[in-house]
N, CA and C atoms as an extended XYZ file, in Angstrom:
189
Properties=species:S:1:pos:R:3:atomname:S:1:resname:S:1:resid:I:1 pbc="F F F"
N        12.574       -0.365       10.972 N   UNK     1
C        12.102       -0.526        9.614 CA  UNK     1
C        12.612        0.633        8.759 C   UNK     1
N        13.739        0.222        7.921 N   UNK     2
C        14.090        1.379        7.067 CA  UNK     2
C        13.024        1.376        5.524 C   UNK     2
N        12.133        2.571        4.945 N   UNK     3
C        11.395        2.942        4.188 CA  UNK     3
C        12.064        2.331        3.040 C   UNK     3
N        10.817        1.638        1.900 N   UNK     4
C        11.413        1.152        0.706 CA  UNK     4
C        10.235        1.308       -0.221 C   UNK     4
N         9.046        2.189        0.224 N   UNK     5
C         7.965        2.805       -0.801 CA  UNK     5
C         8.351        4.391       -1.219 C   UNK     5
N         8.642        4.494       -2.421 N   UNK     6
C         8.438        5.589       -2.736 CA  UNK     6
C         7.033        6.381       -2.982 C   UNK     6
N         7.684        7.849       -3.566 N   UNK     7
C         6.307        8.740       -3.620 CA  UNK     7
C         5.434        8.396       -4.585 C   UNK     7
N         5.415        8.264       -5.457 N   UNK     8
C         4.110        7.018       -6.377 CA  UNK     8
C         4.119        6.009       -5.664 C   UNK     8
N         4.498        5.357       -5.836 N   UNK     9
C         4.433        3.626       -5.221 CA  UNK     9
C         3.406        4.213       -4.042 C   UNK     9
N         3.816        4.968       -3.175 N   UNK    10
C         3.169        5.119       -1.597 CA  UNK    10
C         1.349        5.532       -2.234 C   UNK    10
N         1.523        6.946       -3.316 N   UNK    11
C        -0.001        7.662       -3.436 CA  UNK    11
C        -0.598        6.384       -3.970 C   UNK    11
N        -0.140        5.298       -4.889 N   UNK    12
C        -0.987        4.504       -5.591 CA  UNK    12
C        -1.396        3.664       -4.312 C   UNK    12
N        -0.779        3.238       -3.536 N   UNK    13
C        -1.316        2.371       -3.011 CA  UNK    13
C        -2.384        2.869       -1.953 C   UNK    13
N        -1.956        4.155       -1.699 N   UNK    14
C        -2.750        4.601       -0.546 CA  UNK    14
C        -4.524        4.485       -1.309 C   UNK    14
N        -4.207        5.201       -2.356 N   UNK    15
C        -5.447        5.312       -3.220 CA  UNK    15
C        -6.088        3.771       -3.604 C   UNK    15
N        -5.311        2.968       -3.894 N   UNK    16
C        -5.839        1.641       -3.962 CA  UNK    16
C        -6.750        0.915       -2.862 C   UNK    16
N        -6.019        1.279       -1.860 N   UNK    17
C        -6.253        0.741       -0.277 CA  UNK    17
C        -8.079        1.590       -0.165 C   UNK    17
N        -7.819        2.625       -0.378 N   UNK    18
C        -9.382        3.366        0.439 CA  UNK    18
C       -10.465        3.094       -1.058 C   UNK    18
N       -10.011        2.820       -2.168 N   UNK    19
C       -10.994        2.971       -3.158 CA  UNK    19
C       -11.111        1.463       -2.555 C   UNK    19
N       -11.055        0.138       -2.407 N   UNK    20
C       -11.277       -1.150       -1.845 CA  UNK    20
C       -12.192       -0.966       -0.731 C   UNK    20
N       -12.130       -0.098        0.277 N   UNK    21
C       -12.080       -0.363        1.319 CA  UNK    21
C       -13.644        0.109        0.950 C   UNK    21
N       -13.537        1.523        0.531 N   UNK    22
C       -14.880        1.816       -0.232 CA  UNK    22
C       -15.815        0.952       -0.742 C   UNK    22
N       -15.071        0.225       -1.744 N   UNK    23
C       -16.365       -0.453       -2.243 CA  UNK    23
C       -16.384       -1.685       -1.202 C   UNK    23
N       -15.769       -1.936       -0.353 N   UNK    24
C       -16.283       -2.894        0.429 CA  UNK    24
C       -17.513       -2.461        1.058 C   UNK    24
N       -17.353       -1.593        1.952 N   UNK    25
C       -18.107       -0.774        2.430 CA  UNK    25
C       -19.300       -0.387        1.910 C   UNK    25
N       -19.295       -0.249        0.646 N   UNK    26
C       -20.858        0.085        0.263 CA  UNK    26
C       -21.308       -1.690       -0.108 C   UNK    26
N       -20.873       -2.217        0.259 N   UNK    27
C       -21.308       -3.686       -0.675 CA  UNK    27
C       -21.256       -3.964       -2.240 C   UNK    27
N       -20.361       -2.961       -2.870 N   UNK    28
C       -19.891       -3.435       -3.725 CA  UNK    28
C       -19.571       -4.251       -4.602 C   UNK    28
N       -18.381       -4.621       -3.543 N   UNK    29
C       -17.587       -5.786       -3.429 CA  UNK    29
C       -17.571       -6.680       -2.271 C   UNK    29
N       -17.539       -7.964       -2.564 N   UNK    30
C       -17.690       -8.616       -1.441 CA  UNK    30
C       -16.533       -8.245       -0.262 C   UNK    30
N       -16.343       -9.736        0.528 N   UNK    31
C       -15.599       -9.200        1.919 CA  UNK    31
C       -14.018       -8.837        1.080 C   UNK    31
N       -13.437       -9.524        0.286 N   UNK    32
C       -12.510       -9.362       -0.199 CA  UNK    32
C       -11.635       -7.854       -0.422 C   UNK    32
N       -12.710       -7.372       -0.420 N   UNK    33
C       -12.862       -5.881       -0.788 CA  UNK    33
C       -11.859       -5.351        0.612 C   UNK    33
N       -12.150       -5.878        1.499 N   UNK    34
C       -11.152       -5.467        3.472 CA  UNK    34
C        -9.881       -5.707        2.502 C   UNK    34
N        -9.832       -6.068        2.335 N   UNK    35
C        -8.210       -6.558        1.987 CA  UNK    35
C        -7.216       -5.110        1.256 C   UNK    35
N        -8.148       -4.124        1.179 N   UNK    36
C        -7.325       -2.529        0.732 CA  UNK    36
C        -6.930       -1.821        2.159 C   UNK    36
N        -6.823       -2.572        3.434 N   UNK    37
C        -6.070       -2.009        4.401 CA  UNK    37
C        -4.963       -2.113        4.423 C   UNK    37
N        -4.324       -3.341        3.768 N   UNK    38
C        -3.129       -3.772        3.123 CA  UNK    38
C        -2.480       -2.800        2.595 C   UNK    38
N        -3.001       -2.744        0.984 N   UNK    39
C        -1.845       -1.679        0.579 CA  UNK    39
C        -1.964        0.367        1.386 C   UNK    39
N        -2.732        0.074        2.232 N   UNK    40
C        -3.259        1.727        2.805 CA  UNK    40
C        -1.968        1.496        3.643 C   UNK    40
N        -2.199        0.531        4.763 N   UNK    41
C        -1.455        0.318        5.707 CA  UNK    41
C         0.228        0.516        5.229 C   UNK    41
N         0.649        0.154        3.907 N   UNK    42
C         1.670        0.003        3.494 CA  UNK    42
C         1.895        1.287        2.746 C   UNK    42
N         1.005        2.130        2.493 N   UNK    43
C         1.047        3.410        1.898 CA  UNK    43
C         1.574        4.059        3.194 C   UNK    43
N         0.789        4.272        3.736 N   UNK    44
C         1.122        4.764        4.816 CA  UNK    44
C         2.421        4.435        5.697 C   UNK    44
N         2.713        3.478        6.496 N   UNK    45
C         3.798        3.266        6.702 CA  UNK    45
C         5.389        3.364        6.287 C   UNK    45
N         5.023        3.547        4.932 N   UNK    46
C         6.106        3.460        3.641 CA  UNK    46
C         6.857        2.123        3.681 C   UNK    46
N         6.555        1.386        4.222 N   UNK    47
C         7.215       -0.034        4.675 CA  UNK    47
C         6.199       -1.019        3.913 C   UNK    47
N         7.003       -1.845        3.003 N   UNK    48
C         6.579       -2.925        2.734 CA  UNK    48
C         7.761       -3.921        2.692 C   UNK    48
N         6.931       -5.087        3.409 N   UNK    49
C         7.324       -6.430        3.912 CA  UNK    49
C         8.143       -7.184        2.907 C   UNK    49
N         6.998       -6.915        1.894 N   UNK    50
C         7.365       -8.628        0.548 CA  UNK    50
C         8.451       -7.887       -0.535 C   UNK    50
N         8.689       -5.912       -0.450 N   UNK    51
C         9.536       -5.314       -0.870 CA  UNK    51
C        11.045       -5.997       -0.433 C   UNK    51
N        10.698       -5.659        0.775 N   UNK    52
C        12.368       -6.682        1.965 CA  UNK    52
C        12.504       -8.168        1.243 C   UNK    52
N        11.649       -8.702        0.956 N   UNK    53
C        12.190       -9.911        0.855 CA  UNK    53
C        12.083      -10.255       -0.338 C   UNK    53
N        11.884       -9.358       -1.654 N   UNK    54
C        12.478       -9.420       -3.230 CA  UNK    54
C        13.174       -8.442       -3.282 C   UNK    54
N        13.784       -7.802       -2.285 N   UNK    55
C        15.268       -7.056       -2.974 CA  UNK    55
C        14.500       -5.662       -3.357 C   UNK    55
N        13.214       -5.145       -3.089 N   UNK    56
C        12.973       -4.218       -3.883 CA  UNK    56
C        13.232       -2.640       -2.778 C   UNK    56
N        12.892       -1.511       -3.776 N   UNK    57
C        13.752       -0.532       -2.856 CA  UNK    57
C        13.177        0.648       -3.688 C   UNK    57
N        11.604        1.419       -3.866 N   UNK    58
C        11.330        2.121       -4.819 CA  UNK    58
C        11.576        3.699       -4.622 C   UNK    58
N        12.132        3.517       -3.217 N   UNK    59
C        12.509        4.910       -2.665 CA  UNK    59
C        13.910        5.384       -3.370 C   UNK    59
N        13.670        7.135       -3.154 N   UNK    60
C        14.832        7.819       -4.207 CA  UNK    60
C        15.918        7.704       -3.210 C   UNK    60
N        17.555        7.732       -3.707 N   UNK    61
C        18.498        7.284       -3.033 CA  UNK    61
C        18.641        8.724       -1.857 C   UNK    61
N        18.601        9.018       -0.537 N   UNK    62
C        18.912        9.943        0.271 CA  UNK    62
C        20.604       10.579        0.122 C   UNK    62
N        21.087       11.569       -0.217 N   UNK    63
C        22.419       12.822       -0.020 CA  UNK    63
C        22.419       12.789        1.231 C   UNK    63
């Protein structure tokens, strides 16, 4: 898996992922709310899937 999240792209999502996961967790939000392991998982990893398959690439070019 070659990386195609950059350094925003990666903090937003990471932050997206645990503020979800949060309010799932407190009951918040309903179950829907699980669904911020997604973009965590993808924060983290720096790999996203649906990036590969629209061509996208938010990482800075490597020297």
């Amino acid at each position: 898996m070659k990386s195609n999240v950059g350094t925003i792209d990666r903090v937003l999502r990471i932050v997206a992922g645990l503020v979800l996961i949060a309010l799932a967790a407190t009951g918040t939000v309903g179950w829907w709310g699980w669904l911020g392991v997604v973009p965590l998982a993808t924060g983290l990893f720096r790999f996203c899937p649906a990036y590969t398959l629209l061509g996208i690439n938010t990482c800075p070019m490597k020297k």
